[in-house]
C-alpha positions, 0 to 999 in steps of 0.5 A: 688486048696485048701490047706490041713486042718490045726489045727483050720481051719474049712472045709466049708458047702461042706467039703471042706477045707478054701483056706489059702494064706501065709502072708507076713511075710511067704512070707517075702515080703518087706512090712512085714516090717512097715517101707516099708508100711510107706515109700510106702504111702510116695512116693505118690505124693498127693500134700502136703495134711497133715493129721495133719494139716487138722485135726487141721484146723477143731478142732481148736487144735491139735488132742488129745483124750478126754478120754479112753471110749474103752480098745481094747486089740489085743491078737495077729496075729494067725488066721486060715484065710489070707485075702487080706485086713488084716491090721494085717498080720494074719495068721496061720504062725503067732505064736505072743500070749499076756502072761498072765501077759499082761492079768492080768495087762489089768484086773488091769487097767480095776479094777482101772477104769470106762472104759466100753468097751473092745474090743477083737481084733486080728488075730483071738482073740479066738485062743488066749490062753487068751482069755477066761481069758480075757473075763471071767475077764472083765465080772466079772468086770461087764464091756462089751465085744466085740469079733472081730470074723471071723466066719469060727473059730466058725467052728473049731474043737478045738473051738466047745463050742465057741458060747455057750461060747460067749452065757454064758459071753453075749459077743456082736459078731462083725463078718467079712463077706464083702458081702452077695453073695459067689462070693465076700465074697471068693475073699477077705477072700479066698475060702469057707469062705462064706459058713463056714460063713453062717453056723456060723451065723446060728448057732449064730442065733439059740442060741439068737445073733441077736434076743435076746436083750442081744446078740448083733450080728454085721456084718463088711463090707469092701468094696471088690476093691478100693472103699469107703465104701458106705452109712452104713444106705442103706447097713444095710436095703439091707443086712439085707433084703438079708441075711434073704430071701437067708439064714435066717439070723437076726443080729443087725446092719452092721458096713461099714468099708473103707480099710486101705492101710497097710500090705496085703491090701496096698500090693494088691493096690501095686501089681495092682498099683492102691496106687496113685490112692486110696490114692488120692481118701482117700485125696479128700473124706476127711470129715471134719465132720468125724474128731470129731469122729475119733476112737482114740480120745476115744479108746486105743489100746493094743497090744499083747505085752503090748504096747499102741497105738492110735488104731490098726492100728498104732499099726500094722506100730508100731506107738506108743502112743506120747511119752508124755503119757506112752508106756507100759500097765504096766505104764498106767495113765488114766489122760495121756492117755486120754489126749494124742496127737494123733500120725498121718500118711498118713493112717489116711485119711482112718478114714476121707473119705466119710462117716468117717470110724472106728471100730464102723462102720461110724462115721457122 
């Protein structure tokens, strides 16, 4: 049975309207809370594997970042889709919003700066009421712009100028879609967003993304179970092949993303008991190839709120940046922050795991 349409929420191509879960923190499920989701990976007996100390032991050194080359800034967790991987939580229950304060100084720090790349994050980024401030803003810095788009949002109603929008700024769209097939694409992110999917990327296609160089159009893959991502460069010729026979579709590249065990994913291998299992599985994938290139060492993550974090995740189990750099967007220091001590969990090993795993797709 299909929830009722709600503000924002996109029918699919038959009418019919997205299936739409509560979060956990409408369900005020215990793992709402980032401290449960810590303790839970805790419990795991995973035989005194140390993700710090591995990390170390192939860097020589502890694990720091080498600079800030990518600003990700996450505008909040309002989102007009529940999926059951969602590290953030998001939702249409959820009303966090980055102030436009917070905005302004973002754009303050990219001015007094060289870094190059802002990557726009969520929830679902555009229902944020700075978003186009934001993207507006970075371009007039002459700086790049990602947007971490669910697709079904360009659907929506309230959001019908989006795509010319993101056409006008020449923002790179990297969309979520977890399988060119309908069958596994809705039973992650929920029923009918497949087919809102196809319909959006359609409509991207028809106005330059994936064909136009300026346009840039990236499809997000997350493994639907618990698996490892398979091999990134297989996986974008065989995707690439199928969307453009069964849909015509044409898109840049294809980012393999391994499931983070947090929030409503970790929930899910809670709910099956499979968290031993897939934990083990991340600790005994480990590639020493993939630390040097872990996401954190070059990307610092903003929260809605202002405060920094290693990367988004961490910023999801409200693990702060190491308190020997500034906590707050309003104190940045490059020279700090570029050099910082990178703050580690169990989660990590899913950055590490076969073919490593970040928001750049694989890492080796």
């Amino acid at each position: 049975m299909t929830s009722p349409p709600i503000p924002g929420l996109p029918s699919n191509g038959s009418g019919a309207a997205i299936k739409v879960l509560p979060t956990l923190f409408k369900k005020r499920s215990p793992l709402a809370s980032p401290g449960a989701q810590i303790a839970a990976l805790d419990a795991v007996d995973l035989g005194g594997a140390d993700f710090a100390r591995e990390a170390e032991a192939v860097l020589g050194a502890p694990l720091r970042a080498t600079g800030v080359d990518i600003l990700q800034l996450n505008l909040g967790r309002k989102c007009n889709q529940t999926c059951i991987h969602c590290h953030v939580d998001a939702g249409p229950d959820r009303k966090e919003d980055m102030s436009r304060a917070t905005a302004e100084r973002c754009l303050e720090v990219l001015a007094a700066t060289d870094i190059q790349t802002v990557d726009i994050t969520g929830g679902a980024p555009e229902m944020s009421d700075q978003f186009r401030f934001l993207v507006e803003g970075v371009r007039a810095l002459g700086r790049h712009v990602l947007d971490r788009c669910n697709l079904s949002i360009l659907l929506a109603k309230p959001y019908a100028d989006l795509i010319d929008f993101l056409k006008d700024n020449q923002v790179e769209v990297v969309a979520s879609l977890p399988h060119y097939r309908q069958h596994n694409t809705d039973r992650q992110r929920g029923d009918g967003v497949f087919e809102a999917s196809i319909e959006a990327l359609q409509r991207l296609n028809a106005v330059g993304y994936g064909t136009d160089p300026a346009l840039r159009l990236v499809l997000v893959t997350n493994p639907v179970g618990s698996f490892l991502a398979p091999g990134q460069a297989s996986l974008e010729t065989e995707w690439k092949r199928e969307l453009k026979r069964l849909h015509g579709i044409e898109f840049n590249g294809l980012y393999a993303l391994n499931n983070m065990p947090i929030s409503r994913y970790l929930e899910w291998l809670e709910g099956t008991e499979q968290t031993s299992d897939y934990m083990q599985k991340l600790v005994d994938s480990f590639n020493p190839a993939a630390v040097a290139g872990v996401m954190c060492r070059g990307t610092l993550s903003v929260g809605w709120d202002g405060r920094l974090f290693d990367c988004d995740f961490n910023q999801m189990l409200e693990l702060g940046v190491n308190a020997e750099a500034p906590q707050h967007i309003n104190d940045f220091d490059l020279e700090r922050l570029g050099s910082r001590r990178i703050v580690m969990g169990r989660h990590c090993y899913g950055c590490t795991a076969g073919s490593g795993s970040g928001c750049g797709g694989s890492t080796v």
